[in-house]
C-alpha positions in Angstrom: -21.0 6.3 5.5 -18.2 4.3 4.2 -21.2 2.6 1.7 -22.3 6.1 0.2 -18.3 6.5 -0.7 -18.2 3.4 -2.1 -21.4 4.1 -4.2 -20.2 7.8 -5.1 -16.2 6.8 -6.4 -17.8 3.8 -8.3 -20.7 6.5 -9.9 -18.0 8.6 -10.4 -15.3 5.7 -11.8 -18.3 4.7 -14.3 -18.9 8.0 -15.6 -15.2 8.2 -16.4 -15.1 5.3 -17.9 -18.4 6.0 -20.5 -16.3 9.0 -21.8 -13.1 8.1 -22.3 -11.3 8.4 -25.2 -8.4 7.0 -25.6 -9.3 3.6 -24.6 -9.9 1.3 -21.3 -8.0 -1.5 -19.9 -8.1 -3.6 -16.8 -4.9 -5.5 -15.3 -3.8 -6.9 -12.2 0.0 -6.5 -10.9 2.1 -7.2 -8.1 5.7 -7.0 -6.4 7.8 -5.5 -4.1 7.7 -2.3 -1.1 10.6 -1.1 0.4 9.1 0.8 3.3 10.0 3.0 6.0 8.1 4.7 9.3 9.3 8.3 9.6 9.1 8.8 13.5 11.8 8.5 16.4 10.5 5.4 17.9 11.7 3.4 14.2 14.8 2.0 12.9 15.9 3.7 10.4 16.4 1.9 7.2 14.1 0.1 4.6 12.5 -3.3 5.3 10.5 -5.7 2.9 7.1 -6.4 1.8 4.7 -6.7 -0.6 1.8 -5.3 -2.6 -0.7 -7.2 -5.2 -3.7 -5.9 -6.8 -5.7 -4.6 -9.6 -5.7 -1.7 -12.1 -7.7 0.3 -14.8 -5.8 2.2 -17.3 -8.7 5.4 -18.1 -7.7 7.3 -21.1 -9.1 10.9 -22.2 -6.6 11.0 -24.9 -3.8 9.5 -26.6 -1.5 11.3 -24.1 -4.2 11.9 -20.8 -5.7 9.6 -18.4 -6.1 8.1 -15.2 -5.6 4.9 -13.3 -7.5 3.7 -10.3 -6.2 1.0 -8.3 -6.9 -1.3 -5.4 -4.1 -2.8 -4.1 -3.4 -5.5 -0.8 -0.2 -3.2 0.6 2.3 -4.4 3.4 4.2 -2.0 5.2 6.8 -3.7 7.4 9.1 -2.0 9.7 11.0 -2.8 13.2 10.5 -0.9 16.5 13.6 1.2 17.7 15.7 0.7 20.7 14.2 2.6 23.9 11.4 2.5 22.2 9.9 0.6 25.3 10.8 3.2 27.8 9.1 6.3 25.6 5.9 4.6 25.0 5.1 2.1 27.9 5.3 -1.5 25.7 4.4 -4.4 27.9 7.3 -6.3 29.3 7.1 -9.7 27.8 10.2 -11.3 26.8 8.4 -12.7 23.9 7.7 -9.3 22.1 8.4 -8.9 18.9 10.7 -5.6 17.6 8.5 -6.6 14.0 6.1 -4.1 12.6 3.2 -5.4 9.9 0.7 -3.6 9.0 -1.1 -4.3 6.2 -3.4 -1.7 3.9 -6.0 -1.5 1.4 -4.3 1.2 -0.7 -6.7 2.9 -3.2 -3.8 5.2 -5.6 -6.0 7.4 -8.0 -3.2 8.6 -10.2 -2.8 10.4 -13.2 -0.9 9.1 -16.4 0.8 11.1 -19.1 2.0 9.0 -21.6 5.1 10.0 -23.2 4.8 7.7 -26.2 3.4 4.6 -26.1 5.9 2.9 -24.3 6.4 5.0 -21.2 3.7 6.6 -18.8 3.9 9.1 -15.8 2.1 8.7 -12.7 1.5 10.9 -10.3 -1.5 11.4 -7.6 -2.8 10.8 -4.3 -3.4 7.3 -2.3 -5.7 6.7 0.5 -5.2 3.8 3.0 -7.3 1.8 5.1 -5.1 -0.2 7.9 -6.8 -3.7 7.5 -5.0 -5.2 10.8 -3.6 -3.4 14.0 -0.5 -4.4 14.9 -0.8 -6.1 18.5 3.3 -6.1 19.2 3.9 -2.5 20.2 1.7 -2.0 22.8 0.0 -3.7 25.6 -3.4 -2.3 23.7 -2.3 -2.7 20.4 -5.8 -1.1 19.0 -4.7 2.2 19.4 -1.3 1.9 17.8 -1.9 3.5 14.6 -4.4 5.0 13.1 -7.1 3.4 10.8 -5.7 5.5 7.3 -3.4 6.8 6.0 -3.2 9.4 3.1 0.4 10.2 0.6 1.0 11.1 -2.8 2.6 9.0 -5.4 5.3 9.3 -8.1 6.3 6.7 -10.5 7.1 5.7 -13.6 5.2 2.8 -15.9 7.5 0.7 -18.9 4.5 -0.2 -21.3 5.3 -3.6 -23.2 2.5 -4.9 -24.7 0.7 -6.6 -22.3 2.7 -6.3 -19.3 3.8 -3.2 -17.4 6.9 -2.7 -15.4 7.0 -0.2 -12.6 8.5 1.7 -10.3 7.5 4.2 -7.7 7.9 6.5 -4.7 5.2 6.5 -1.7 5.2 9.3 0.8 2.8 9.4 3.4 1.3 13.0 4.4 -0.8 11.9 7.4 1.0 10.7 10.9 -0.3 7.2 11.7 0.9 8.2 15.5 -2.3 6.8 17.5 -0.7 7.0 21.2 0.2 10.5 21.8 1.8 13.9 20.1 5.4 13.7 20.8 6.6 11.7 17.9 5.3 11.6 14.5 5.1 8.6 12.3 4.5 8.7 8.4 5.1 6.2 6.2 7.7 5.7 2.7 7.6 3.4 0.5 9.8 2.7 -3.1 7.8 -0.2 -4.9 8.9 -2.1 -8.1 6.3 -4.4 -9.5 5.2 -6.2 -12.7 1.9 -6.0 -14.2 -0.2 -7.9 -16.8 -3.1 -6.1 -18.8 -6.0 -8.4 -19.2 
């Protein structure tokens, strides 16, 4: 299944790319999350990562495009206090209160460019967990979820060959795995740097 995706969004990325317009680039970027779980069993507050990656500027028109990427995304976050009691974590002294989890973040956005020196973004992102997270629980397989969807919102600086950006990340799907009673969803602010090839 996950092959005949792959095969349809690269037919479909091709097709894009054999009529646009307004001209097609290729980049790779990088630099910093500020994330956030949503959920009651979560501190509260903005830990660090990172993300790194690749892009494709697509555009239709001068003013119209779109821009695919494929990015390496860490989401860090620390477990709340109690959070032991509520859920059943194993009793080891040696447990870590420290979240990673780290995505393959596909964004498909959509760029207006307001000149030639600023674009808008805006679309969804899908997520696929790349490692489960082994501190919360005794089985730490069924933690989280394997995806996560969100939208995103940014802006794009365009000099030259490099691209500064920043962005806001809101997840739309609860990554809860172990029950109903508490909802997780993920937020994320990144500012990164990228370099068109």
């Amino acid at each position: 299944m996950k092959k005949i995706l792959l095969a349809s969004f690269a037919i479909f990325l091709i097709s894009i790319i054999a009529n646009a317009q307004g001209g097609f680039r290729l980049g790779i970027k990088g630099g910093l999350n500020m994330n956030q779980i949503n959920g009651q069993s979560f501190d509260n507050g903005f830990t660090y990562g990172y993300h790194l990656g690749g892009f494709a500027e697509i555009d239709f028109t001068h003013k119209f495009g779109i821009q695919p990427e494929v990015l390496f995304n860490q989401t860090n976050t620390k477990v709340a206090t109690g959070f032991a009691t509520l859920n059943q974590v194993v009793t080891n002294p040696n447990l870590s209160d420290n979240v990673t989890l780290n995505y393959l973040s596909i964004p498909l956005l959509f760029r207006y460019n307001v000149g030639s020196m600023f674009t808008l973004l805006m679309g969804p992102q899908f997520g696929i967990l790349i490692n489960k997270n082994e501190n919360i629980l005794l089985n730490g397989q069924s933690a989280f979820t394997n995806g996560d969807f969100g939208m995103v919102g940014g802006l794009q600086v365009n000099m030259k060959v490099l691209r500064l950006y920043g962005r806001y990340n809101v997840g739309l799907k609860d990554i809860n795995d172990i029950g109903q009673k508490d909802k997780w969803t993920n937020q994320q602010i990144q500012l990164g740097l990228g370099i068109r090839l």
